[in-house]
N, C-alpha and C positions, 0 to 999 in steps of 0.2 A: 504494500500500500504506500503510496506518496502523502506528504502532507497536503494540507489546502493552502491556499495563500492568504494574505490577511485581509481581505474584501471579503473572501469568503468566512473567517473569524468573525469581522467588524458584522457581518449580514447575520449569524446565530445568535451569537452571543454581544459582546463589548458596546455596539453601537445600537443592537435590536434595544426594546422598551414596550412592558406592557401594557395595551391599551385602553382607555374606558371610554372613547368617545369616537366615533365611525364616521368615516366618508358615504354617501349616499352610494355606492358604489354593490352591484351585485356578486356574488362569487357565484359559480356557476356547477351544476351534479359534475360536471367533467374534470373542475378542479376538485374538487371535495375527493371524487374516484383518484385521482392524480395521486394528493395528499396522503390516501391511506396505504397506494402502492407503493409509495416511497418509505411511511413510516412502517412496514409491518415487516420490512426486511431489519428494524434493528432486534439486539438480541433479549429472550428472556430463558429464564430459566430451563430446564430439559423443553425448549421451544413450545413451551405452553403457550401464551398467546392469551389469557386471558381477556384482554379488554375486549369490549361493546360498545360501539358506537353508535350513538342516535344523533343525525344532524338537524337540528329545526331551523327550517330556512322559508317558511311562512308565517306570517303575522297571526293566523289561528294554534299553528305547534306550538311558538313560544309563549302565545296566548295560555297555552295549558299549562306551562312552566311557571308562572308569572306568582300565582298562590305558593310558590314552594319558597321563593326567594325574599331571603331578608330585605328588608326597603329600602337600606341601601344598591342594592346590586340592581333593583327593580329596571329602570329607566336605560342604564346603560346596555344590559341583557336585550332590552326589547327593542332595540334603536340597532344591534349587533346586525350583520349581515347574516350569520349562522351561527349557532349557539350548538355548541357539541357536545353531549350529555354523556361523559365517559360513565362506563361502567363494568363493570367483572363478570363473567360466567362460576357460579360457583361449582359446576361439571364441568370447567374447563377440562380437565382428565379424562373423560369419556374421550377426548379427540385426542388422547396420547399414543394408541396405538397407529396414528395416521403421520402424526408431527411428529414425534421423536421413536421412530418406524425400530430403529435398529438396536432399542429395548422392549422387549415384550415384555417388561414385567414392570414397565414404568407405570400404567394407570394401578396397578393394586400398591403402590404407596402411599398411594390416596383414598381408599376406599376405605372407609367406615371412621374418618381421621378429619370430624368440620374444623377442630381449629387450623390444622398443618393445609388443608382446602384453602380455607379464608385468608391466611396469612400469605401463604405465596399467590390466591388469586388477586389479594389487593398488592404486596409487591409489585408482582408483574405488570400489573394494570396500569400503576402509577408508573413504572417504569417506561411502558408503552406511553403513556402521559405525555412524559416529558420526550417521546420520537415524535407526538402527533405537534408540540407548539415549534421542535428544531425544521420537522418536516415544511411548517405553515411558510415559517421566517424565509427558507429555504426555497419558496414556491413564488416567494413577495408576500405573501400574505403576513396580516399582524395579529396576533395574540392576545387576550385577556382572560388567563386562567382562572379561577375564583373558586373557594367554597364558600360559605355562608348563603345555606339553603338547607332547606326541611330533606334528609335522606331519605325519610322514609313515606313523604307524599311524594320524594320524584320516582321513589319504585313504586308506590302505585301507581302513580299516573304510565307511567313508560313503560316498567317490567311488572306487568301484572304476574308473572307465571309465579315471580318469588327466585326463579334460577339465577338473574341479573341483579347486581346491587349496585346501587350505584356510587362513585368512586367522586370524581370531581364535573365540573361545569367548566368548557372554554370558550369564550367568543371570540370568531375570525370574523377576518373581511382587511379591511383598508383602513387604518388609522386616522387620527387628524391628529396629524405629529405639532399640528401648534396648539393641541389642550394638553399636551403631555405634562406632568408634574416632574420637576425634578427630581434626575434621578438617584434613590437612594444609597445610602451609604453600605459597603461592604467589609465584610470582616478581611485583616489581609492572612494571606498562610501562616502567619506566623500567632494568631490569634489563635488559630481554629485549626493548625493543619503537626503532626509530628513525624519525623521520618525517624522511625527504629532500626 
């Protein structure tokens, strides 16, 4: 593998910023399909895959949303061009003997074990998470991760069945990089990082 160069850095990370206020601007099923073909090649664990993605990208879906979300998040959620309702399979394992093909004995690790279930389905999912906002940045698109929302009106409302839970909420589309708030302060390595 080669590195990226620093346009490509400045575009994920250093120069990206998360968004709360939208260009009128549409994203399109073709980007959203784009976005996941690119995020679903990063890695998780024995290539479980947990996440579930719901995109609301009409004024009636996020309509449905709108009860679950604290009132602060209300206005900017609804104004979003697509609001992505990440969430987990809690049977992600049933799809082990397809995804991580060359163990046959990876799904009985998991059977009859909901906490070691839950714990690597929400891992993975977050981790999947965080390919779905690099993937966004990556695409042009801008980000607004958020939790502060009712979890368990948005698995009613979304994952009726109870198999889905839901994990976090992001809104894409096109920023208006002149409401952005300045950007916050970071811990440096030496705070937060040790090498043994």
């Amino acid at each position: 593998m080669t590195t990226i160069d620093q346009t490509a850095i400045a575009t994920l990370f250093t120069e990206a910023r998360t968004h709360n206020v939208w260009q009128d601007r549409e994203v399109s099923e073709e980007t959203l399909r784009e976005l996941y073909n690119v995020m679903h090649f990063g890695p998780t664990s024995m290539n479980c895959q947990p996440a579930r993605i719901i995109f609301l990208t009409t004024d009636e879906a996020k309509e449905r949303l709108k009860p679950a979300l604290m009132p602060g998040n209300q206005e900017k959620t609804m104004k979003a061009p697509v609001v992505a309702v990440l969430g987990f399979d809690t049977e992600f394992y049933e799809h082990l003997p397809r995804m991580f093909a060359h163990n046959k004995d990876a799904k009985s690790l998991f059977e009859g074990k909901p906490d070691f279930i839950h714990s690597t389905a929400f891992r993975n999912s977050s981790i999947q998470g965080g390919y779905l906002i690099l993937a966004a940045r990556a695409l042009g698109l801008d980000a607004g991760p958020m939790s502060g929302f009712n979890n368990a009106a948005v698995d009613e409302e979304f994952f009726p069945d109870g198999k889905v839970k839901s994990n976090f909420l992001c809104n894409l589309g096109y920023g208006d990089a002149s409401a952005l708030f300045p950007r916050g302060d970071r811990f440096s390595f030496d705070e937060v990082c040790k090498v043994l």
